[in-house]
N, C-alpha and C positions, 0 to 999 in steps of 0.2 A: 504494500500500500504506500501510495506515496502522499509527501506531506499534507500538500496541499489537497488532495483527499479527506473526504471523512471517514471511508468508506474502502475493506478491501477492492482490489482489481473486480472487474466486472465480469468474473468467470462463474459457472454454477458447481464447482466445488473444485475448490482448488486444495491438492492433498498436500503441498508441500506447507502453504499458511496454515492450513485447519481451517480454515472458513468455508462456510457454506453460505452459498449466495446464491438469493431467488429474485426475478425479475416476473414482472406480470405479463401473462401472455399474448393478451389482448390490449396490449399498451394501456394508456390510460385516458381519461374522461378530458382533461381539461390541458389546451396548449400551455408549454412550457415547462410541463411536470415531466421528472422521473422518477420512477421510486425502484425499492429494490431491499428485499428481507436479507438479514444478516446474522449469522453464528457463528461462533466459537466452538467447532467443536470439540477442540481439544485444550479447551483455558490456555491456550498462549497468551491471553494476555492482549489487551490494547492499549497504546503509549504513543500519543502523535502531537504533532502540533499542527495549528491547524493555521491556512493561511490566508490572503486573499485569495477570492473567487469570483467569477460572477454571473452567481446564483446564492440566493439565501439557502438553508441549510436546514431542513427540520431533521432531530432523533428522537423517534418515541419511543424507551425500552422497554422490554420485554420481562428481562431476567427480574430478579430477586435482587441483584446489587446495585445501586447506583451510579452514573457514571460522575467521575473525580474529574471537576472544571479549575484550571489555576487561569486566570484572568485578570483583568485591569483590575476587579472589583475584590482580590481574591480567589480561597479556592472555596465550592462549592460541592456539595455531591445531587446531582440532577436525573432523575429517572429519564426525565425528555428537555429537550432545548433544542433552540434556535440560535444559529449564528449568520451575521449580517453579512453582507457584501464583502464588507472590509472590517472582520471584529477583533484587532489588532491581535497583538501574543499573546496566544491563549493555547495549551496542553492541556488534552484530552487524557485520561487513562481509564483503565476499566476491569475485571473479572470477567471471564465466563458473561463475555458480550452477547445478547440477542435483542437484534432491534429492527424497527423499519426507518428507513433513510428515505427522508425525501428532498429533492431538488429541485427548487424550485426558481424560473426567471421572475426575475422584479414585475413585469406583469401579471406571471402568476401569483406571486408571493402579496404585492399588490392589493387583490381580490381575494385572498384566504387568511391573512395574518387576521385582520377584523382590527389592524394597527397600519397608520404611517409605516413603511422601510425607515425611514429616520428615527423614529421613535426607539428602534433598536439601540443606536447609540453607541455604532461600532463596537456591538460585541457578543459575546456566547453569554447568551441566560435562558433562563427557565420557560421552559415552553408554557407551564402551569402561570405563568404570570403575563401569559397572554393570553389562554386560552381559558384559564380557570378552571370552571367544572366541565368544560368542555373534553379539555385533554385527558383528566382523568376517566369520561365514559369512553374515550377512545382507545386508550392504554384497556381498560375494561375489554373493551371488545375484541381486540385482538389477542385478548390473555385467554378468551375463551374459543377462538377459533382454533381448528387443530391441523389445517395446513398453511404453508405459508400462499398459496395463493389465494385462498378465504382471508389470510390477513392484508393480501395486497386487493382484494376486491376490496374492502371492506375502509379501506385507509383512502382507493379512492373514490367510495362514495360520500365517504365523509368529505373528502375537499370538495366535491362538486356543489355539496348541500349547502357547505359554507360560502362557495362561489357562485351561486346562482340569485341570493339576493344582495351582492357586493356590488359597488360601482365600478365599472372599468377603470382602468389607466384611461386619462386623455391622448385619444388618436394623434396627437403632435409630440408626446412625450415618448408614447411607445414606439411612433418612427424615428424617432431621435436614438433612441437605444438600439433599435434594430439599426440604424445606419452607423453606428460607433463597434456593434460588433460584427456587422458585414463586412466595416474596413478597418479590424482586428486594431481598433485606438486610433488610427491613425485618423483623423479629423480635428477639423479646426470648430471650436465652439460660434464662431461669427456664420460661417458656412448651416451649423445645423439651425441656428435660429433664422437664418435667411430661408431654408428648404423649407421651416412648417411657417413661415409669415407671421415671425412673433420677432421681439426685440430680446437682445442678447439678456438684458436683464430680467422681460417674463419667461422665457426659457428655463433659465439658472433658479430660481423660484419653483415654479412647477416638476421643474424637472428631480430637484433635490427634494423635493415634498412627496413626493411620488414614488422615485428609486432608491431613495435616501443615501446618494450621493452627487456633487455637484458636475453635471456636464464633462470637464476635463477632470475630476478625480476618474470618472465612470472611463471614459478613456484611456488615462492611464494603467487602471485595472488589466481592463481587458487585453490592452496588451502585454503586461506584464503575466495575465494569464496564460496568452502563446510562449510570451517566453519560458515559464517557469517549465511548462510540455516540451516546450523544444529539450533546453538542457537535460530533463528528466529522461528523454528518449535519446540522449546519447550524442547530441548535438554539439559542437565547442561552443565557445562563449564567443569568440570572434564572430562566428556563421550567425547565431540568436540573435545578435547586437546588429548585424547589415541585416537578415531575414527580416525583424522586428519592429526596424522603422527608429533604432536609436543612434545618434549621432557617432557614437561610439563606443567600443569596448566601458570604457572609462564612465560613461553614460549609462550603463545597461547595471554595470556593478553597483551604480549607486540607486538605482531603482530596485534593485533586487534585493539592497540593505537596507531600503526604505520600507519596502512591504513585506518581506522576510526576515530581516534580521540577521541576514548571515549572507556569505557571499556565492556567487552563481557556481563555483566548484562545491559548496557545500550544500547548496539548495538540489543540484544535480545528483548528489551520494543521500540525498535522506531516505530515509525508508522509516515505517514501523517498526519498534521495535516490542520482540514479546518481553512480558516482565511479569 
């Protein structure tokens, strides 16, 4: 699993991790979402940090343990959470993990939080403090289901329920995002407030209200998300830095130690570790 993952590889059982991984067969309800049921089945152990991404990040668990959040706020121990866009240095650890992972785009996440994206606050917290009594009938419900695709039916009928009396994203905001991760960051904020006929300043407004990040943070991201993939899959740092759209080598390092914490040879070696 790699860092910036929440979530082992995307394989349906992988013998060397011990994880068991279930994907919904019939894809899902609502654009944007992925989901995807998760086990331990040999208590290795999960120990990750988690990075930018973007896509908000819901975990509902399963198991009997709580998962261990160290965070801006602290550590916490969380049956379920959410982590934002951008929810700074924050380690994850865990026992004898079983959970469902869902992934969700700032449109989707939008329409099912029943919160602002900004309200988050750049960070990992409790999903129970957004959802209330909510999460705990959902945690319920999948603790009585006894395969894991009745648990992923079930996870997404629950977001559709919560999505069907939600407001949309505004149609100028959601093509704003969609045109920032079509040209993987590279855009200029004057250009997307020119394409939807709004001013640079009702843009940056809306936009950060909406995705709960500002226009050129959301950019930034994004690209930094190709990069952290590139490196991850074997790429050198010279190639990611011209691929990526950064000035240079020297550029690409220090975005990588702005949203990671650590440098593009190290962001490249991270991995899970069990514990």
């Amino acid at each position: 699993m790699r860092s910036y993952d929440m979530a082992p590889a995307p394989t349906d059982r992988d013998a060397a991790s011990g994880w068991e991984v279930a994907h919904p067969l019939g894809g899902t309800s609502l654009d944007g979402v992925r989901m995807a049921g998760f086990r331990d089945r040999i208590a290795a152990g999960l120990d990750l940090h988690v990075l930018p991404q973007p896509a908000v990040i819901v975990v509902v668990g399963l198991g009997d343990e709580p998962l261990c959040v160290d965070g801006a706020t602290g550590r916490q121990p969380l049956n379920s959470l959410v982590a934002a866009l951008s929810p700074g240095q924050a380690r994850i650890r865990g026992r004898r993990v079983e959970c469902v992972e869902m992934r969700l785009s700032p449109r989707a996440a939008y329409r099912v939080l029943g919160v602002s994206p900004r309200e988050l606050d750049g960070s990992v917290t409790g999903l129970a403090d957004l959802w209330g009594r909510h999460e705990r009938r959902l945690r319920d419900l999948l603790a009585e289901a006894r395969t894991w695709q009745e648990r992923l039916a079930l996870t997404d009928e629950f977001l559709a329920e919560r999505a069907a009396d939600a407001p949309p994203m505004t149609a100028e905001v959601a093509a704003a995002w969609e045109t920032i991760v079509a040209r993987r960051g590279r855009v200029r904020v004057d250009d997307l407030a020119a394409s939807c006929g709004w001013s640079r300043k009702r843009l940056w407004s809306r936009f950060t209200d909406q995705v709960g990040l500002t226009p050129k943070r959301a950019a930034m991201l994004v690209r930094f998300d190709h990069a952290a993939r590139a490196l991850s899959s074997g790429q050198s740092p010279a190639d990611v830095a011209l691929a990526c759209g950064y000035t240079d080598q020297s550029h690409l390092h220090r975005d990588v130690f702005t949203h990671a914490g650590c440098t593009p040879g190290a962001l490249a070696g991270s991995t899970t570790t069990a514990g």
